[in-house]
KOLTORVO-184466 format. One line per 3 residues: their letters; for each residue x, y, z of N, C-alpha, C. Coordinates in steps of 0.001 Angstrom, whole numbers. Layout:
# KOLTORVO-184466
a	X:Y:Z:X:Y:Z:X:Y:Z  ...
//
This chain:
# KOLTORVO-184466
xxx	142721:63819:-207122:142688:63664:-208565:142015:62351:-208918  141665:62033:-210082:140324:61244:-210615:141213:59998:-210996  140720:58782:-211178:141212:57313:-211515:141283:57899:-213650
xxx	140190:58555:-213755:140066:58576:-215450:140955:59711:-215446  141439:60622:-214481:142362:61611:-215669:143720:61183:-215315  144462:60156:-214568:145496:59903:-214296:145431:58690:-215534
xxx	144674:57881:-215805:144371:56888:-216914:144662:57679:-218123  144014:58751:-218302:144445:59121:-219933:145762:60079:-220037  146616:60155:-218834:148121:60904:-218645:148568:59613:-219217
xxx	148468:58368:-218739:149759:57304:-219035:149621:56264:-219843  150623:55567:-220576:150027:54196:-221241:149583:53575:-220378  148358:52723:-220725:147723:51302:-220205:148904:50308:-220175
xxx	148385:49483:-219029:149154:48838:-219143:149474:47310:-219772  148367:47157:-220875:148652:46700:-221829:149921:47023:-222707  149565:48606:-222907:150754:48993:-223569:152106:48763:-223239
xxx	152306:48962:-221688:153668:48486:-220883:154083:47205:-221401  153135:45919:-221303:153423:44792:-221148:153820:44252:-222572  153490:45312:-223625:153947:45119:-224977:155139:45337:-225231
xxx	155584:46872:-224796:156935:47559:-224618:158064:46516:-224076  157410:45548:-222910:158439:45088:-222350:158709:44061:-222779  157871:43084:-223331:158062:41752:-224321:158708:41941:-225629
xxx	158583:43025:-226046:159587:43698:-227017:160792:43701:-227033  161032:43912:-226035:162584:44172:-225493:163650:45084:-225581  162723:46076:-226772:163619:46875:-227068:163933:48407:-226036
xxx	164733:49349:-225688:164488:50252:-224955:163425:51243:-225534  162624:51939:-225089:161710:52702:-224960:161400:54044:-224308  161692:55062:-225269:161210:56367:-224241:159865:56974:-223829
xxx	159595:57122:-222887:157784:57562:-222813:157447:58978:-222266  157649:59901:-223085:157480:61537:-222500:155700:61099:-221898  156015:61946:-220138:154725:62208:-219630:154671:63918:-219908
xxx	153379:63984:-220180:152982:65302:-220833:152528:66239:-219206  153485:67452:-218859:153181:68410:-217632:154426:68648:-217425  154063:69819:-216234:155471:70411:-216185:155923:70372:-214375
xxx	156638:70036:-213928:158310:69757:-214576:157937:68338:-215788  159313:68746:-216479:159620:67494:-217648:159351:66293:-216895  158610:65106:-217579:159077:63553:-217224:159433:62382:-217844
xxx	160187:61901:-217423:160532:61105:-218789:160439:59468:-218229  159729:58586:-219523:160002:57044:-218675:160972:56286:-219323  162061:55721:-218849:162957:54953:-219876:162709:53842:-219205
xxx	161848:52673:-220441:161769:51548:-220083:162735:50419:-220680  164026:49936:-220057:164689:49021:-220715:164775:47729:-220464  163980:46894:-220648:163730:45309:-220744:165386:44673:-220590
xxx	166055:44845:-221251:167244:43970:-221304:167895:44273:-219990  167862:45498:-219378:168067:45837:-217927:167532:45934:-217173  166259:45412:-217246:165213:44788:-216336:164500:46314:-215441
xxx	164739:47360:-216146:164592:48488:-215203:163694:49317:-216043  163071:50475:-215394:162671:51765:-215599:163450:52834:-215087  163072:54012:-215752:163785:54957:-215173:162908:56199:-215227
xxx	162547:57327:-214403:162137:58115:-214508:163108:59660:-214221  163044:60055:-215397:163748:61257:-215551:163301:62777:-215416  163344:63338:-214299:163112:64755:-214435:164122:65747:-213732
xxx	163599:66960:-213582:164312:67954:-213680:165293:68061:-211815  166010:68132:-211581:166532:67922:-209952:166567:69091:-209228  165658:68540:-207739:165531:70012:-206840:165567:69389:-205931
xxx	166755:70148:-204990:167301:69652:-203736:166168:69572:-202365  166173:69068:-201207:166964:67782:-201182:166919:66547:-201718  167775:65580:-201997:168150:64364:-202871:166468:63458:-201986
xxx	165819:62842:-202931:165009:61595:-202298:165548:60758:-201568  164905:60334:-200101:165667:59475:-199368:165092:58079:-200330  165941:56898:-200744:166073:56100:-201183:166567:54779:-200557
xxx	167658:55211:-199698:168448:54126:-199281:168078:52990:-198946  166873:53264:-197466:166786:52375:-197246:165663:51055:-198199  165593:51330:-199481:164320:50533:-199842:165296:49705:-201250
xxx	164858:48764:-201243:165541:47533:-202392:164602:48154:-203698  165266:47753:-204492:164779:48232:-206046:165044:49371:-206568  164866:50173:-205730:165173:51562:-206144:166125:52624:-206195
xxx	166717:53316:-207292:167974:54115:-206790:167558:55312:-207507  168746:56105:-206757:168880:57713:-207213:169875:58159:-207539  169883:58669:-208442:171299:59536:-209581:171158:61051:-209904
xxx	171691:62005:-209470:171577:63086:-209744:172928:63128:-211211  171881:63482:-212220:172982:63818:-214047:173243:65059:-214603  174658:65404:-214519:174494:66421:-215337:173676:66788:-216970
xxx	172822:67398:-217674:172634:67274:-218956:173115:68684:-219460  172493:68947:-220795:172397:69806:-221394:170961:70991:-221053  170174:70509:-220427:168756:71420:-219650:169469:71126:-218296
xxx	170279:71078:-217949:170562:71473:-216438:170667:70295:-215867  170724:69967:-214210:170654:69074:-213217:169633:68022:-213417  169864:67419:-213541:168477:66137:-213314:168748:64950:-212843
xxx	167069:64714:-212653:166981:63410:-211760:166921:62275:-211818  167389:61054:-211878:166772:59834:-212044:166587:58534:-211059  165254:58451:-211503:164869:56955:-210257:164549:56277:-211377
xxx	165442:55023:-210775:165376:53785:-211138:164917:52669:-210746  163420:51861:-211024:163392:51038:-210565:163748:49730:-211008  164327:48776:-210758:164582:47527:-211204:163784:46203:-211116
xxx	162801:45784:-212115:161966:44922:-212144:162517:43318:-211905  161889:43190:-210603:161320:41796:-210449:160635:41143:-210961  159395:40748:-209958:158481:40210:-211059:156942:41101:-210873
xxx	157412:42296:-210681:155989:43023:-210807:156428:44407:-211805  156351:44235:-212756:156589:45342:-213699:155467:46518:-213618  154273:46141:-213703:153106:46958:-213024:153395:48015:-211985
xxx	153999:47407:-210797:154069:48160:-210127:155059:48774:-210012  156178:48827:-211026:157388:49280:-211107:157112:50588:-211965  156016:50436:-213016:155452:51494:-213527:154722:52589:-212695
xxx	153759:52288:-211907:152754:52777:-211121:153771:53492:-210257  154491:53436:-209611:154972:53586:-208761:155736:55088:-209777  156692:54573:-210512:157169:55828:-211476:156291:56636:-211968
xxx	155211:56947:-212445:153883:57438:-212890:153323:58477:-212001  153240:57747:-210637:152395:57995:-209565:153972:59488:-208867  154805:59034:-208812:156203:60253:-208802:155979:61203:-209866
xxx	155444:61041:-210725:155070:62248:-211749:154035:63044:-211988  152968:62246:-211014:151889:62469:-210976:151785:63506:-209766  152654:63324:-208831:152824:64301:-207536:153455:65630:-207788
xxx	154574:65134:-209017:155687:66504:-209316:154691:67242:-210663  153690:66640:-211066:153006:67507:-212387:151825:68113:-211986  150991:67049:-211540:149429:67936:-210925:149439:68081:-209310
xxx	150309:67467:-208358:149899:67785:-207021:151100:69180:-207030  152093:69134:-207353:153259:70570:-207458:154395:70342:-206677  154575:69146:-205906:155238:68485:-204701:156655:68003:-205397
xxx	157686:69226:-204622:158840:68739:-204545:159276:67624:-204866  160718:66935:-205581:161165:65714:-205803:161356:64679:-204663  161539:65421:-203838:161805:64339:-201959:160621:63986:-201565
xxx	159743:64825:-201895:158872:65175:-201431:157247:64027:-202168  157548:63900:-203053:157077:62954:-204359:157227:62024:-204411  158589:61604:-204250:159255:60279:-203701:158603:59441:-203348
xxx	158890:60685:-201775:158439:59931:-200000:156609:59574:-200267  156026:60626:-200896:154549:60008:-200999:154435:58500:-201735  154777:58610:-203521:154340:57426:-204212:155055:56324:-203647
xxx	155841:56493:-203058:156394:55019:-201713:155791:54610:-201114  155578:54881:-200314:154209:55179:-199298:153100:54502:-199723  152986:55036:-201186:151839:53867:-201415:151707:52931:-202226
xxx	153126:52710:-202425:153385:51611:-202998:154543:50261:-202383  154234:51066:-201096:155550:50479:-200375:155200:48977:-200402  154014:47724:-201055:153822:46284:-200984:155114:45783:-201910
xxx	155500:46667:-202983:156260:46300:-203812:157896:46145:-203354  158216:46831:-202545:159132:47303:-201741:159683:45966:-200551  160530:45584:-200375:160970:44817:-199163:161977:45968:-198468
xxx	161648:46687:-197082:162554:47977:-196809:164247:46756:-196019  165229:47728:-196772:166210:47226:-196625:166459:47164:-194946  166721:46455:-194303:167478:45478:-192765:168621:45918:-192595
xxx	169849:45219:-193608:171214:44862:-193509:171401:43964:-192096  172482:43956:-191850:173148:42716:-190371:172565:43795:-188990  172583:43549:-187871:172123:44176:-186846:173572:44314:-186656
xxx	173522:46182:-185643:174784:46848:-185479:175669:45269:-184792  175248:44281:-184028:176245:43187:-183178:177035:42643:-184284  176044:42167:-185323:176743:41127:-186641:177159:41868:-187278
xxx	177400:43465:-187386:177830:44332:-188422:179306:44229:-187760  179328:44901:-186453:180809:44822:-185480:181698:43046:-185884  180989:42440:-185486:181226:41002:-185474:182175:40786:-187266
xxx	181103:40959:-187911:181878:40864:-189322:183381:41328:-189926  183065:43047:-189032:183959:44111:-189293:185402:43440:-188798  185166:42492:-187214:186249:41973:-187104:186972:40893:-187796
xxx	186160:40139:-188128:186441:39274:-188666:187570:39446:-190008  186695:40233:-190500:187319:40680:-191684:189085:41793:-191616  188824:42142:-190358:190221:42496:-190092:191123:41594:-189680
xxx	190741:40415:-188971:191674:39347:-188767:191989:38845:-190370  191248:38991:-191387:191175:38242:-193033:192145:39087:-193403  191810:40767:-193260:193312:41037:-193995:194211:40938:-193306
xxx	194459:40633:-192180:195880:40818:-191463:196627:39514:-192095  195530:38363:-192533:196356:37079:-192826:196179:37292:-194368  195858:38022:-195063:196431:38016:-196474:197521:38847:-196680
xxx	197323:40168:-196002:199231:40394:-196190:200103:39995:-195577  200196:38788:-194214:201224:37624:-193781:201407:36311:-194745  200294:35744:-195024:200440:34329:-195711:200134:34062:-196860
xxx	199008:35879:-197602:198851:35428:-198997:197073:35148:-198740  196591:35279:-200042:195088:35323:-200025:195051:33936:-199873  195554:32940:-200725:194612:31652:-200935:194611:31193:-199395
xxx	195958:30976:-198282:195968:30159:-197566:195239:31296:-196292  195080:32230:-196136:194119:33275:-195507:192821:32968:-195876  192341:33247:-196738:190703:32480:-197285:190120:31140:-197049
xxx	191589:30593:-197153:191081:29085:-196422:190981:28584:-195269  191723:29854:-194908:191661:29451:-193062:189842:30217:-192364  189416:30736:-193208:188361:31072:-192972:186996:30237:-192823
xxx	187282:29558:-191984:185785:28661:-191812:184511:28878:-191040  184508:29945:-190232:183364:30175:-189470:182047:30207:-189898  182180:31236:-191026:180723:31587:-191545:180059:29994:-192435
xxx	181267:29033:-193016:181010:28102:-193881:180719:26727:-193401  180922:26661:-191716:181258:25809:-191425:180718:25536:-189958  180685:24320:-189284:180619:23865:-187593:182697:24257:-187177
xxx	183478:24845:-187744:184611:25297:-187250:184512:26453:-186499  185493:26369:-185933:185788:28162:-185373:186164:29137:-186594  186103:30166:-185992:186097:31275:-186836:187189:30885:-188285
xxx	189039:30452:-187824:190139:30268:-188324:190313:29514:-188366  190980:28498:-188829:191566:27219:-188383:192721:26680:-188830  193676:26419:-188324:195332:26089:-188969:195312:25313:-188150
xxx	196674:24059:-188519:197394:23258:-187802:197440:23322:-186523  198362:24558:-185958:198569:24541:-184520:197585:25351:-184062  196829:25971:-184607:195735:26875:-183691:194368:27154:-184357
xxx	193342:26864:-183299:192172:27968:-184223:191753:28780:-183253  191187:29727:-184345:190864:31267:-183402:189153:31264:-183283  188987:31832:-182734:187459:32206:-182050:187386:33826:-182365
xxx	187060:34594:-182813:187177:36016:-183065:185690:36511:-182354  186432:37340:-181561:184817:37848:-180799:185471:39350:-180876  183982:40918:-181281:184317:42261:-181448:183376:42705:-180718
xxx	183612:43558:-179864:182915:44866:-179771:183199:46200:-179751  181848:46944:-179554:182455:48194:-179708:182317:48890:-178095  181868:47886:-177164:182220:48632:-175983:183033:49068:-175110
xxx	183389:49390:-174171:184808:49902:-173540:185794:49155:-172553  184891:47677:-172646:185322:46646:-171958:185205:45706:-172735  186369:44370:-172535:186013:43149:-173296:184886:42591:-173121
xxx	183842:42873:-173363:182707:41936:-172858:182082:41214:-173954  182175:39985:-174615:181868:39677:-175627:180665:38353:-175098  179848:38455:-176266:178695:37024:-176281:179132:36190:-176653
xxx	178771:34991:-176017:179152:33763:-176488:177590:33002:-176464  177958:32570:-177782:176445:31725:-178046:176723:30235:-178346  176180:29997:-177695:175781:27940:-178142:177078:27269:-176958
xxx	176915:25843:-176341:177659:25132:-175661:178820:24659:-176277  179394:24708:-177819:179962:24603:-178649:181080:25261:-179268  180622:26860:-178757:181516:27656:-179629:182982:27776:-179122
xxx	182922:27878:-178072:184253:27408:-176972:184999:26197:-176877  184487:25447:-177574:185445:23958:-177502:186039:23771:-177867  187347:23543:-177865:188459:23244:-178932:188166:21550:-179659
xxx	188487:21687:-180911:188238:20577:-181439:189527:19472:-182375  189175:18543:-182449:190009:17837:-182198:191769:17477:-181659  191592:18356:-181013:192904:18345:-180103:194013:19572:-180139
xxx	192746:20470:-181012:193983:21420:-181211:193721:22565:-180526  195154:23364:-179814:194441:24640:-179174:193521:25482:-179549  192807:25597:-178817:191996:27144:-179159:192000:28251:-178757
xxx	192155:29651:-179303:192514:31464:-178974:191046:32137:-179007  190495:32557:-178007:189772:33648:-178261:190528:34885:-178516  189952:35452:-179369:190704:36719:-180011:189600:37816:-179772
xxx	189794:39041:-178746:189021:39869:-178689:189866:40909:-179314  188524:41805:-180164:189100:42958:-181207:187733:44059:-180291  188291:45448:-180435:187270:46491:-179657:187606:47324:-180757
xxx	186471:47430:-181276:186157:48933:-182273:185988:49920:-181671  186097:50942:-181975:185137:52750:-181633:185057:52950:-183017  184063:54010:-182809:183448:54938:-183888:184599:55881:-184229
xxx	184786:56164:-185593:185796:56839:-186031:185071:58175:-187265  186105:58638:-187938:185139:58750:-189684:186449:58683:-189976  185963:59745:-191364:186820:58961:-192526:188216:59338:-192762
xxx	188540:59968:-191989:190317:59868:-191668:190781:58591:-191417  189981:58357:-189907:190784:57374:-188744:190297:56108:-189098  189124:55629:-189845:188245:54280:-190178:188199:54090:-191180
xxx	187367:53223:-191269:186528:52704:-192548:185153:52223:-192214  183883:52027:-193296:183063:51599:-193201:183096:50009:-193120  182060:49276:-192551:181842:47822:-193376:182047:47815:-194613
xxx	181510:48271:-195326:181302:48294:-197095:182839:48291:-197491  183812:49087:-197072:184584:49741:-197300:185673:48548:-197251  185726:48031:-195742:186574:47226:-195499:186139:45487:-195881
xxx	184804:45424:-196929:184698:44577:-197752:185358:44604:-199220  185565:45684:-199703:185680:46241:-200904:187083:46127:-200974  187356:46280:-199707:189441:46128:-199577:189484:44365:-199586
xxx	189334:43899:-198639:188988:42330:-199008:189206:42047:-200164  188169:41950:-200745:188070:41368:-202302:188820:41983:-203418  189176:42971:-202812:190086:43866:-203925:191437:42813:-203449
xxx	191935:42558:-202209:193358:41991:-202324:192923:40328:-202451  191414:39386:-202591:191494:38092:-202739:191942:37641:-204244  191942:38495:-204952:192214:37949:-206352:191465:36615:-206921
xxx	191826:35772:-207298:190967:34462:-207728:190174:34140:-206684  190819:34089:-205390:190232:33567:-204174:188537:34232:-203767  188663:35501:-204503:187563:36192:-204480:185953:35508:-204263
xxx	185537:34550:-204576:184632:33578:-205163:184119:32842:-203399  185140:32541:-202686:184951:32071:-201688:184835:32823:-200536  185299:34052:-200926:184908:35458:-199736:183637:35606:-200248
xxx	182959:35604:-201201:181486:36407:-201361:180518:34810:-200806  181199:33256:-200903:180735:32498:-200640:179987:33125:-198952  181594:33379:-198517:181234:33817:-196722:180620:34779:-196945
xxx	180704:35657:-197438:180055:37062:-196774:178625:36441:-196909  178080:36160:-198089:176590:35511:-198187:176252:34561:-197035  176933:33810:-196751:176484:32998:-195798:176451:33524:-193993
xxx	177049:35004:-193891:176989:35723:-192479:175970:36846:-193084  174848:36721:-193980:173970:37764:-194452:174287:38946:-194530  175545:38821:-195544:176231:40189:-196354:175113:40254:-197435
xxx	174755:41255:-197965:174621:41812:-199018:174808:42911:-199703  175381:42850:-201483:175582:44069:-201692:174849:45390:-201686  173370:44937:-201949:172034:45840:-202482:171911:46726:-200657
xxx	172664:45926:-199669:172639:46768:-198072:173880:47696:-197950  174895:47258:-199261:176378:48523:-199007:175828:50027:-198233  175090:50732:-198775:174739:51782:-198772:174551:52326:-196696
xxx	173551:51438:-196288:173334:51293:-195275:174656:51389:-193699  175651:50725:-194452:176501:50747:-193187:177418:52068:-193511  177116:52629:-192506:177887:54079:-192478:178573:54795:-191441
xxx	178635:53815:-190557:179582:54001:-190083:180833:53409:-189682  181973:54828:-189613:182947:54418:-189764:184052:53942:-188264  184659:52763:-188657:185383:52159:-187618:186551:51563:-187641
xxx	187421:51675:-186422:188779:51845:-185977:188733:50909:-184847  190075:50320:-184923:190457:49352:-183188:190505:50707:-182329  189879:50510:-181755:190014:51120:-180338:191539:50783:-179355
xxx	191822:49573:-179541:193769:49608:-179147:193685:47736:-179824  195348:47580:-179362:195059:46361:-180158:194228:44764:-179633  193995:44206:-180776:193410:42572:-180094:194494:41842:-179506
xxx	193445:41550:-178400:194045:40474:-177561:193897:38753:-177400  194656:37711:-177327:194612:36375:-177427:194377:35943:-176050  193297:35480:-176150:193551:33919:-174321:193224:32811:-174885
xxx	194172:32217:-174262:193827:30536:-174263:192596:30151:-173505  191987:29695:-174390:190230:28737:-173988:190986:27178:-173658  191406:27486:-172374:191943:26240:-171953:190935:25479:-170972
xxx	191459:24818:-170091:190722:24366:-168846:190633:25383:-167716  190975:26448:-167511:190884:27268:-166545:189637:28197:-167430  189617:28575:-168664:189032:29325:-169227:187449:28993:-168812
xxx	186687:30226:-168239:185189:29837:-167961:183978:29398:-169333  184423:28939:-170222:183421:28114:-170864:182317:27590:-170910  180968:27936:-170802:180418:27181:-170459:179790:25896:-171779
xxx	180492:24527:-171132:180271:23575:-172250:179698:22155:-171490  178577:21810:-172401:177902:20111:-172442:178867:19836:-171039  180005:19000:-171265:180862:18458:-170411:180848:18878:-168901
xxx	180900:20445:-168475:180897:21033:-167538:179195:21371:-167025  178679:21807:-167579:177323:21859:-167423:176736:20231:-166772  176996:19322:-167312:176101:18165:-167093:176848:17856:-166074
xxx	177960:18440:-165165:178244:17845:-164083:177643:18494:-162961  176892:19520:-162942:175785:20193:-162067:174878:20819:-162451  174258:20664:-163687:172819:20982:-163859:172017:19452:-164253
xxx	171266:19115:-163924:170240:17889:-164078:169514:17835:-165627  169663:17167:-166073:168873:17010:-167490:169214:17707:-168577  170431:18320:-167933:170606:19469:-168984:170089:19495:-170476
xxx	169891:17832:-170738:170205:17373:-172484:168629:18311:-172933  168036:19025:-172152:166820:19412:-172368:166571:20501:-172827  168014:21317:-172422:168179:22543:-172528:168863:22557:-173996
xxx	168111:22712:-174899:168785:23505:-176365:169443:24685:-176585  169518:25456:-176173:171162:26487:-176203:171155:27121:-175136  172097:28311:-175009:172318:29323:-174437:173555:29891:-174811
xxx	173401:31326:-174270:174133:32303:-174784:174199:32980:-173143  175769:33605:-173046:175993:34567:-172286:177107:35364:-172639  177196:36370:-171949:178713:37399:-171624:179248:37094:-171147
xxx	180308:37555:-171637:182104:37026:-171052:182873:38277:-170922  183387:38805:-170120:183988:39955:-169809:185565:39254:-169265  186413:39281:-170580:187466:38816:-170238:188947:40071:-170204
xxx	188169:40752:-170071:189466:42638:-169749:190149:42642:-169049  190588:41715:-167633:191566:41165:-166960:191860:39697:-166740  191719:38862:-167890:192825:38187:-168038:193676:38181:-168886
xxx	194296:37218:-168296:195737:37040:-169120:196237:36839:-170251  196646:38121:-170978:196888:37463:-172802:198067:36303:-172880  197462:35958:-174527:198241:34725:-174718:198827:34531:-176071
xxx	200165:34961:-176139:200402:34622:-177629:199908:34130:-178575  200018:34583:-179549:200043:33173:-181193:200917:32795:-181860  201072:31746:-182337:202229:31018:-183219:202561:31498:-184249
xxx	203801:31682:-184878:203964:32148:-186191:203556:33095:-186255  203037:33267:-187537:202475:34349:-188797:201112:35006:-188194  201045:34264:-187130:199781:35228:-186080:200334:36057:-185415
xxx	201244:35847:-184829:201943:36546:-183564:201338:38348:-183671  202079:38223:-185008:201471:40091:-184584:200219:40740:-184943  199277:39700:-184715:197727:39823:-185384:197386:40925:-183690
xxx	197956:40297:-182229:197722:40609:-181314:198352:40723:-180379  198118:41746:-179350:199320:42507:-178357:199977:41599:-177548  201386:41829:-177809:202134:40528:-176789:202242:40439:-175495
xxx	202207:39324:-175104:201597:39088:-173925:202732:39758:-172985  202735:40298:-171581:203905:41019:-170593:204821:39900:-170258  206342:40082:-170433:207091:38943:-169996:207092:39214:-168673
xx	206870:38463:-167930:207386:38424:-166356:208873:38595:-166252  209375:39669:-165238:210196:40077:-164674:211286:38912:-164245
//
């Protein structure tokens, strides 16, 4: 199809840039069939393109800006994509236009329409990431150690014990203990440990590695990430403010909810060891007593497969965060 007959289907985009300095909302019937409709609303920073809905749903998910709503009306099922303007309104148009332009003169299905004017407009687009499945697990635990200490001690003093993501602390940190929270989802404790640091107890106070083991569940036996964020903040109340502080700072985002989908369960319960002096650590202190120059070496990371040793209680209001340790006979 021609640059001049797709030009005289749509406003110029002069005209857009008038509509939108205006501010007011705006409807823009595109003339062909199926129906199309443009709702341009400035004060909501969005467009919307409205037509008629034919299954299957447009894949959407993974791309920022854009969403999909299937509406009931009065003409039946319909569709709407929404894009939400940044700072390219142009192409927030083009992009909606160019979806109407596939469903009016090329004849191409709504998924189908989508997936093309994406495609070629995908510069506008940053395709959504979210955390990698390690930092997704990693979080998931974390956040289960968060609620276990808001229904023991209460949101504020649970939220505050939360320093990992905010901080050079360990994961927890109280008086008599801080925790180290390490998750996976494999069938052995085998957890990463990154940096010469993360293992150290600091200023004199014990330190717990806390291993948590997920499996894959659904939606009986689990929950999603999203899910078990949404519970979070639903029980932080005021405290709320300083959980989205963390989640932002371990590269949570909401616009990635969509993305984590799957659902997860402890696999049995977490276990405590003391990161004592027997504990294999590898730290500055121990290192520089048989590697040479070490100071040269800027990090490292390894596995720790700690599935036969010895658990180790927690104090207080932890105790039943994790499985108690076997009394000797």
């Amino acid at each position: 199809m021609s640059e001049s007959l797709n030009d005289a289907r749509h406003y110029s985009l002069a005209n857009v840039n008038g509509f939108w300095a205006a501010g007011n909302p705006v409807v823009l019937p595109i003339s062909g069939t199926p129906s199309c409709t443009l709702d341009i609303h400035p004060a909501n920073r969005a467009i919307t393109l409205t037509t008629p809905f034919t299954p299957p749903e447009p894949d959407v998910v993974k791309w920022r800006n854009i969403t999909f709503k299937p509406v009931a009306s009065d003409d039946g099922d319909m569709a709407e994509l929404t894009v939400f303007v940044d700072d390219n309104l142009h192409g927030a148009y083009g992009l909606l236009t160019s979806i109407a332009d596939e469903l009016q003169i090329e004849g191409e299905p709504l998924a189908a329409a989508v997936a093309s004017a994406i495609q070629r407009h995908r510069g506008m687009f940053t395709g959504k990431v979210g955390l990698s499945q390690e930092k997704e697990v990693g979080l998931f635990g974390e956040l289960l150690v968060l609620e276990y200490l808001i229904n023991e001690i209460g949101a504020g003093p649970a939220i505050g014990s939360w320093q990992g993501p905010l901080s050079e602390e360990h994961d927890f940190v109280f008086g008599e203990v801080h925790l180290e929270i390490k998750t996976t989802s494999g069938e052995q404790r085998r957890h990463m440990i990154h940096g010469f640091t993360q293992l150290v107890p600091l200023r004199g106070v014990p330190l717990s590695l806390v291993s948590i083991q997920l499996t894959r569940s659904d939606v009986e036996g689990g929950c999603t990430l999203s899910q078990l964020v949404s519970q979070i903040r639903a029980k932080s109340g005021g405290h709320r403010p300083r959980v989205d502080e963390a989640l932002e700072a371990v590269g949570w985002k909401d616009d990635d909810a969509e993305l984590y989908t799957t659902f997860w369960a402890k696999r049995n319960e977490p276990r405590a060891y003391d990161v004592g002096e027997r504990f294999p650590a590898l730290t500055l202190p121990r290192l520089t007593q048989v590697i040479p120059n070490i100071v040269v070496v800027s990090d490292v990371s390894y596995r720790l497969d700690v599935s036969h040793f010895q658990k180790h209680p927690l104090p207080g209001a932890l105790a039943g965060l994790v499985e108690a340790p076997e009394i000797p006979e």
